[in-house]
C-alpha positions in Angstrom: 28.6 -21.5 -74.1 32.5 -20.5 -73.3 32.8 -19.6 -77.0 30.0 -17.2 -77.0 31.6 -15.6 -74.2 35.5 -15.6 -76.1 33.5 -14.2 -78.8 32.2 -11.2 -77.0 35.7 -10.2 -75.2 37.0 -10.6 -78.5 34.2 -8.2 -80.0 35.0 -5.6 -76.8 38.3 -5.5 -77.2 38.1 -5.2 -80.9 35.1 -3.3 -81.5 35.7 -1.1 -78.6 38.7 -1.4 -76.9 37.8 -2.9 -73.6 40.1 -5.6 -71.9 37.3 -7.2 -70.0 39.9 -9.6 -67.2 36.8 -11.9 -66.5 33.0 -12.1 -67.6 30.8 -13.5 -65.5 27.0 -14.2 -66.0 26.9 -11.3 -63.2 28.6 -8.8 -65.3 26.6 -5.4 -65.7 27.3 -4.6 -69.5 26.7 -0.9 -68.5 27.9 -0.8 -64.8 31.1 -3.0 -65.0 32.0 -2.4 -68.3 31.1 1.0 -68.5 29.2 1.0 -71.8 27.5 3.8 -73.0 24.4 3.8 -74.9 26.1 4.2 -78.2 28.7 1.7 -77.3 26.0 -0.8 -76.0 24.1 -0.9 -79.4 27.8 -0.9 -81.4 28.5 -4.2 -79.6 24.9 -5.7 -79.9 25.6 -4.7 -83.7 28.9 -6.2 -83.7 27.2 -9.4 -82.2 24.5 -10.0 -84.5 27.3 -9.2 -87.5 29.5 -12.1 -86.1 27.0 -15.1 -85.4 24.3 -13.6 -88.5 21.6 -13.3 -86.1 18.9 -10.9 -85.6 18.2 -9.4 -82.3 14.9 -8.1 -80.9 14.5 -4.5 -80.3 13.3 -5.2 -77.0 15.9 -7.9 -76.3 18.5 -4.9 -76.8 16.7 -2.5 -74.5 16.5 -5.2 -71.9 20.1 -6.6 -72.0 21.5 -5.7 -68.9 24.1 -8.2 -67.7 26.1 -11.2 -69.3 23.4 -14.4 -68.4 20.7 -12.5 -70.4 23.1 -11.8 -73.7 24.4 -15.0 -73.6 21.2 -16.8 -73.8 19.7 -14.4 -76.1 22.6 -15.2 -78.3 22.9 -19.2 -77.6 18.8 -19.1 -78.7 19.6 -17.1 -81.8 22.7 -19.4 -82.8 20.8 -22.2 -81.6 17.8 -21.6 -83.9 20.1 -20.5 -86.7 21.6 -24.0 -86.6 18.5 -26.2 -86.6 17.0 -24.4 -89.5 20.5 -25.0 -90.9 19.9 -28.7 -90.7 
């Protein structure tokens, strides 16, 4: 799971230039990070654009801290990788 979360700094500081120091499965995506709306679904984009995955419309309006993205993501790669097989 660690390079899911490498991936994601990488995509904040890239995509939006935040330095996130630490992500935890606790991290508030909107709270801690201060994401705004626009910046929330930039970053979900970014996300599905790195790994080629598709996320749920209702996965995106329910994303509200690290654990859920992260297994929302590791199901989607997961998946993508079986089929793959």
């Amino acid at each position: 799971m660690r390079p899911i979360v490498n991936g994601i700094q990488k995509l904040l500081k890239q995509k939006l230039n935040i330095y996130p120091t630490k992500l935890t499965p606790q991290t508030d995506l909107k709270k801690d990070l201060d994401l705004v709306d626009w910046e929330m679904l930039y970053l979900l984009n970014a996300i599905e654009q790195n790994w080629h995955i598709s996320l749920t419309q209702n996965d995106s309006e329910n994303m509200a801290n690290m654990a859920h993205l992260l297994a929302v993501v590791k199901k989607q790669v997961l998946a993508i990788s079986q089929y793959n097989q």
